[in-house]
C-alpha positions in Angstrom: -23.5 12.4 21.9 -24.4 10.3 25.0 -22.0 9.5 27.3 -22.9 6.4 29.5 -21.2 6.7 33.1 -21.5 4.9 36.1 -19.8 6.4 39.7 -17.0 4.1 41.5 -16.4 4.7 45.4 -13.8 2.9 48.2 -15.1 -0.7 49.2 -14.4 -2.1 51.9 -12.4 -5.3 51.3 -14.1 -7.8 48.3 -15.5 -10.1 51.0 -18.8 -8.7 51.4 -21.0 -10.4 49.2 -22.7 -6.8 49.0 -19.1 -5.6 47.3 -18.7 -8.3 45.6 -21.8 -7.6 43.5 -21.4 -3.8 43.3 -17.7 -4.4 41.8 -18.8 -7.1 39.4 -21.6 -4.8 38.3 -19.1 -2.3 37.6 -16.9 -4.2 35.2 -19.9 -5.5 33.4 -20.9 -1.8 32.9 -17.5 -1.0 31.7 -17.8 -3.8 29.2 -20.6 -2.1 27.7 -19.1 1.3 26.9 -19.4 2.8 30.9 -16.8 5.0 31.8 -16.5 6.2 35.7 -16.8 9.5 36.3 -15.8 9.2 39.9 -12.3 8.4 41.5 -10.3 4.8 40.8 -12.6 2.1 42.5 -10.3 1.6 45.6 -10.9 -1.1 48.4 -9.3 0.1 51.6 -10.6 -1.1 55.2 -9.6 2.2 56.7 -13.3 3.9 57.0 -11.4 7.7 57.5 -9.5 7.0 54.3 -12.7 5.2 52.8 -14.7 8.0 53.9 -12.8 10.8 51.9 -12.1 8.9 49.1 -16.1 7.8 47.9 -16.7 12.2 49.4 -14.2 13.5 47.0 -15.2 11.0 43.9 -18.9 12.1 44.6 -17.8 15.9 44.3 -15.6 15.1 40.8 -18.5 13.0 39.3 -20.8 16.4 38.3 -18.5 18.1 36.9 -17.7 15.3 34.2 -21.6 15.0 33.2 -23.0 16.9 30.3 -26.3 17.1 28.6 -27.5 13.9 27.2 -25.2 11.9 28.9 -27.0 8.3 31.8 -25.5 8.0 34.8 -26.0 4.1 36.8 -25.8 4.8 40.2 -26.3 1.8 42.7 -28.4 2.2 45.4 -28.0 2.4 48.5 -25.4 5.4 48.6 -26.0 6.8 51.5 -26.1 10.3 52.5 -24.6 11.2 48.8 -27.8 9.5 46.4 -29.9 12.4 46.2 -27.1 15.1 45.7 -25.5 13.2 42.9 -28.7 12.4 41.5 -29.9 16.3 41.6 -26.3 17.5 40.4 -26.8 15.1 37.4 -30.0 16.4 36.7 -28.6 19.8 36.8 -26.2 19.0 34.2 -28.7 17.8 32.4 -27.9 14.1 32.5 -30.3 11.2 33.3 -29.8 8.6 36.3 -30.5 4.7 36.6 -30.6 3.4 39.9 -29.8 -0.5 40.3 -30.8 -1.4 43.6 -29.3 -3.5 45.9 -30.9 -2.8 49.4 -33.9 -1.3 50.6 -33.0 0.4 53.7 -36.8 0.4 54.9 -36.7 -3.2 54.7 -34.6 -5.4 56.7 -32.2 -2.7 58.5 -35.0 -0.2 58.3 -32.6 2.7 58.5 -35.4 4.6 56.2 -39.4 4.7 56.6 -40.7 3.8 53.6 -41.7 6.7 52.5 -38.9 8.3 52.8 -37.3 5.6 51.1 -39.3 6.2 47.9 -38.9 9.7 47.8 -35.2 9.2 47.9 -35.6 7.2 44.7 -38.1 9.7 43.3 -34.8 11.1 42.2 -33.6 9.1 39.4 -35.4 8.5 36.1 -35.3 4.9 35.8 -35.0 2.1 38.5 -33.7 -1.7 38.2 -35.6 -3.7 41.1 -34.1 -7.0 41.7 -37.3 -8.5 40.2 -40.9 -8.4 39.7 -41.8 -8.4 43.6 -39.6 -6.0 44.0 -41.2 -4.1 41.6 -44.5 -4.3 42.7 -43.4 -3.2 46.0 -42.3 0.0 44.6 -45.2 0.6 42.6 -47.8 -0.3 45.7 -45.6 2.1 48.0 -46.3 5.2 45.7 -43.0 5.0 43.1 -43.9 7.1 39.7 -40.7 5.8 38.1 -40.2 3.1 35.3 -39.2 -0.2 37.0 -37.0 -2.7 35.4 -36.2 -5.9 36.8 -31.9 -7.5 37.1 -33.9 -11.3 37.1 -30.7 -12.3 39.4 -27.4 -11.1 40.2 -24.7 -12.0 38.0 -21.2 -13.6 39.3 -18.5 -13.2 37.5 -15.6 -15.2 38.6 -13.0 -17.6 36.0 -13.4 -20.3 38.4 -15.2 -23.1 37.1 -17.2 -25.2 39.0 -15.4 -29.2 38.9 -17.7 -31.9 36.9 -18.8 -34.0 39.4 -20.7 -37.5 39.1 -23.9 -38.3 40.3 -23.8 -38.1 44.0 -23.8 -41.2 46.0 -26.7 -40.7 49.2 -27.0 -39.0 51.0 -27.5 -35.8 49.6 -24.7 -33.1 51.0 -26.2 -29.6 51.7 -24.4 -26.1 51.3 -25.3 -23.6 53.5 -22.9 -20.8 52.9 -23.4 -17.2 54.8 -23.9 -16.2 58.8 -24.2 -18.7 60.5 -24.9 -17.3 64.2 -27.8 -17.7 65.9 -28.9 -14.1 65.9 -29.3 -14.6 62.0 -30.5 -17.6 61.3 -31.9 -18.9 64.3 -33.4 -21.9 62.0 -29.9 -23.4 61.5 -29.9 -24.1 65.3 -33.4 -25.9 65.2 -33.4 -28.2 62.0 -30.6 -30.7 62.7 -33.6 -32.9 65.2 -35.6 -32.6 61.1 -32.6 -34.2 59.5 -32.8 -38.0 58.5 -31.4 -38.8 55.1 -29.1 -35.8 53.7 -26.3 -33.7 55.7 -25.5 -30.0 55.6 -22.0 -28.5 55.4 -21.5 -25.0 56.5 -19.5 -22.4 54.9 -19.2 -19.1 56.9 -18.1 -17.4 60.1 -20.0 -17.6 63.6 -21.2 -21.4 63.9 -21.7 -22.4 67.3 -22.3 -26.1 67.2 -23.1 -26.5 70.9 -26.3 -24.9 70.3 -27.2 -26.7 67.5 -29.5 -29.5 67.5 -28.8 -32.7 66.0 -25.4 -31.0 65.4 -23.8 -34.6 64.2 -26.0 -33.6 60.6 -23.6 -30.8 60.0 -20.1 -30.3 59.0 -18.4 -26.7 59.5 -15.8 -25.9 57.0 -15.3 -22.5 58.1 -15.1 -19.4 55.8 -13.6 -19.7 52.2 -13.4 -17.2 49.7 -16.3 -17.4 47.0 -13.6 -17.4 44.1 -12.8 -21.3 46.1 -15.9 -22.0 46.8 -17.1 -22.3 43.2 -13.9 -25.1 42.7 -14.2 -26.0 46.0 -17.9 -26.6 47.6 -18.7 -29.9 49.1 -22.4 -31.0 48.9 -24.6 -31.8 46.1 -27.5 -28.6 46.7 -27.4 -25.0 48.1 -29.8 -24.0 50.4 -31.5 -20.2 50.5 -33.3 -19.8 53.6 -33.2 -17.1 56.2 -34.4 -16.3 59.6 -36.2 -17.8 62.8 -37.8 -20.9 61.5 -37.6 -23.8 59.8 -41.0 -24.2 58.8 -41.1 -20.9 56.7 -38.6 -17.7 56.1 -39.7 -15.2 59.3 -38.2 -12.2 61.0 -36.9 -9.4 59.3 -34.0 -11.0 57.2 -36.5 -14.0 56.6 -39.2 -12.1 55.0 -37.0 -9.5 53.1 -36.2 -13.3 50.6 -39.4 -12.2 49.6 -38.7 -9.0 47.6 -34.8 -9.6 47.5 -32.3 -11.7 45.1 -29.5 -13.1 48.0 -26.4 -13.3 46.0 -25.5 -16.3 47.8 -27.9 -18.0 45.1 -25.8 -16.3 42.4 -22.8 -18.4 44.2 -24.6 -21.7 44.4 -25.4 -21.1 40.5 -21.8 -20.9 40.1 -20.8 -23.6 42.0 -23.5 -25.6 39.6 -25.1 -26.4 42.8 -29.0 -26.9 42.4 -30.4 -24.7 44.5 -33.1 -25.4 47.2 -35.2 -22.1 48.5 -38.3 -21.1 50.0 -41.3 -21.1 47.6 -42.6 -17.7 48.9 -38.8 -16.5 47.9 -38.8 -14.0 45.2 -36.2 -15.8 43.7 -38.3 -19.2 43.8 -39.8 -18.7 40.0 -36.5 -18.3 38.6 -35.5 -21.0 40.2 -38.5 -23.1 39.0 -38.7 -21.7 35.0 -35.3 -22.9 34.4 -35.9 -25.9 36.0 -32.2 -25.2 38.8 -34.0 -26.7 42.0 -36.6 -27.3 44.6 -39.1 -24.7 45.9 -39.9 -25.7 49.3 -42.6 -24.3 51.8 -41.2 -25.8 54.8 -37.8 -27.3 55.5 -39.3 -30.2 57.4 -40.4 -31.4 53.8 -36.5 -31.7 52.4 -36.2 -35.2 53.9 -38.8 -36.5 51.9 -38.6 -34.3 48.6 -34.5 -35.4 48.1 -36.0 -39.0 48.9 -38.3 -38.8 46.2 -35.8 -37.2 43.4 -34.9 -39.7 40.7 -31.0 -40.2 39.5 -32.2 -38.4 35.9 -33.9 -35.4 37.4 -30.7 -34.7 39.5 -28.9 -35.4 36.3 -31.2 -32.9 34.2 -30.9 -29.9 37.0 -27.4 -30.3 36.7 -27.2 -29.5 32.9 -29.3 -27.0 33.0 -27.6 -25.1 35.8 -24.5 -25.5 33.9 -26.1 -22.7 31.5 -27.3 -20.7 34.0 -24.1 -20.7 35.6 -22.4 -19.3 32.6 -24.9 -16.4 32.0 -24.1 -15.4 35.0 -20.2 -15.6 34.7 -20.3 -13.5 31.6 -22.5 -10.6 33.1 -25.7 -11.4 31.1 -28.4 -10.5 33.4 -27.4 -6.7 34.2 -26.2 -6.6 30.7 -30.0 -7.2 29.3 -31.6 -5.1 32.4 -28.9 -2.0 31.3 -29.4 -2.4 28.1 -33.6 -2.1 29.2 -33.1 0.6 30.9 -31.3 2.1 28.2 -33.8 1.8 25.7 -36.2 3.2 27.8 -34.3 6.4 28.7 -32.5 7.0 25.2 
């Protein structure tokens, strides 16, 4: 008999958006039969307590495997991936791996190949999506590749119905907003003439921005709020340096990566505006939830141009989007891949 298992650790407080995702991955995977074969999931700041508590649920998860039996593991785990993946395959079980960062790419904490030699462990691997995928395969990875599509969000907020929004158009741009990180925020208020953005997050400093009378800083608020909450009529997905395409290292990794700050906007039945080079950009376009862009100095001219019933339409069809991803849908079908493939 097959036992499917997944391995819970200590996070660090639920608001990470990194955390955020792991944990909701976790009770999705315990809706489909997983059981943890590591300690209780706990969520302590303390990194000493942290620490021990993810060491000594690494050490118990082995010794609960048997022959037969898939283990999800989600990737990055640090120093710990390739022993549990070894001890697993000792015991004679199989691994996934659901990624969620590439160390080699934006933090670049691994080389590359070192990166897919550590994931030369597991049997099966679920990219974020089909760029992400190819990127494997190009760098020299032998293992099947599945793709999640997007992150799922679960949450029982609901977004609020809202009318049609009177113009301007409000913006949402919810994440870091310091320079060091998104230098562009600081350059595309003297861009701005017929829509406004409001920023949700930590580390706005409005002196520095141009044409800062475009924004509105709300300051941080909890995602679970945010989805009743959110003020603006369209998210924005854009990282890095620029304004005139996604650059530096957290600009270019939107082109292999699936920011769960899209997931939120999906949730907050925001339509979503993003970077046509994004890897996230097709999705975006198939189910017709936005506006690829190539350069933010088009946005004043592209929200000019929507009509009232194309607004209208993105709305109803992010409404079902939105509730795909509240009910776990997207890892559920990529699990359920992997699965298949494995079993």
């Amino acid at each position: 008999m097959t036992n499917k298992c997944y391995l819970s650790k200590n996070y660090k407080g639920l608001q990470n958006a990194g955390n955020k995702a792991k944990t909701d991955i976790e009770k999705i995977l315990q809706q489909q039969g997983f059981r943890n074969v590591g300690l209780k999931q706990t969520v302590y700041t303390n990194k000493v307590l942290g620490f021990f508590i993810t060491l000594l649920g690494v050490l118990k998860a082995p010794f609960c495997l048997h022959k037969g039996d898939v283990l999800l593991l989600q990737y990055p785990l640090k120093k710990y991936y390739s022993f549990v993946c070894n001890m697993a395959h000792l015991r004679g079980a199989k691994v996934i791996t659901l990624i969620h960062d590439l160390g080699s790419f934006r933090r670049q904490k691994l080389t590359i190949p070192q990166e897919i030699k550590r994931l030369g462990h597991s049997d099966y691997i679920i990219a974020h999506n089909t760029f992400m995928k190819s990127w494997l395969e190009q760098q020299g990875c032998k293992i099947p590749i599945g793709c999640l599509e997007i992150f799922d969000y679960l949450s029982e907020t609901t977004a609020p119905d809202r009318d049609l929004p009177p113009l301007p158009y409000g913006v949402v741009y919810a994440g870091g907003l310091s320079p060091r990180k998104n230098t562009f925020l600081y350059e595309i208020g003297e861009t701005i003439s017929n829509y406004h953005i409001n920023l949700y997050g930590n580390g706005f400093e409005a002196e520095k921005a141009k044409g800062k009378e475009h924004f509105t800083y709300k300051g941080f608020v909890p995602s679970d709020q945010l989805i009743a909450k959110a003020e603006g009529d369209f998210g924005l997905v854009w990282d890095g340096d620029s304004i005139t395409s996604c650059s530096g290292n957290w600009g270019e990794y939107l082109q292999y990566n699936n920011p769960h700050k899209t997931s939120l906007y999906i949730r907050c039945e925001l339509p979503v505006i993003i970077w046509k080079k994004a890897a996230l950009a097709p999705f975006i376009e198939k189910n017709k939830i936005g506006i690829p862009i190539d350069s933010l100095t088009e946005l004043n001219e592209r929200l000019k141009a929507l009509s009232p019933e194309e607004y209208k339409q993105m709305k109803a069809n992010i409404a079902i989007v939105s509730n795909r991803l509240s009910n776990g849908y997207y890892c559920t079908k990529a699990v359920e891949e992997a699965l298949k493939t494995l079993l």
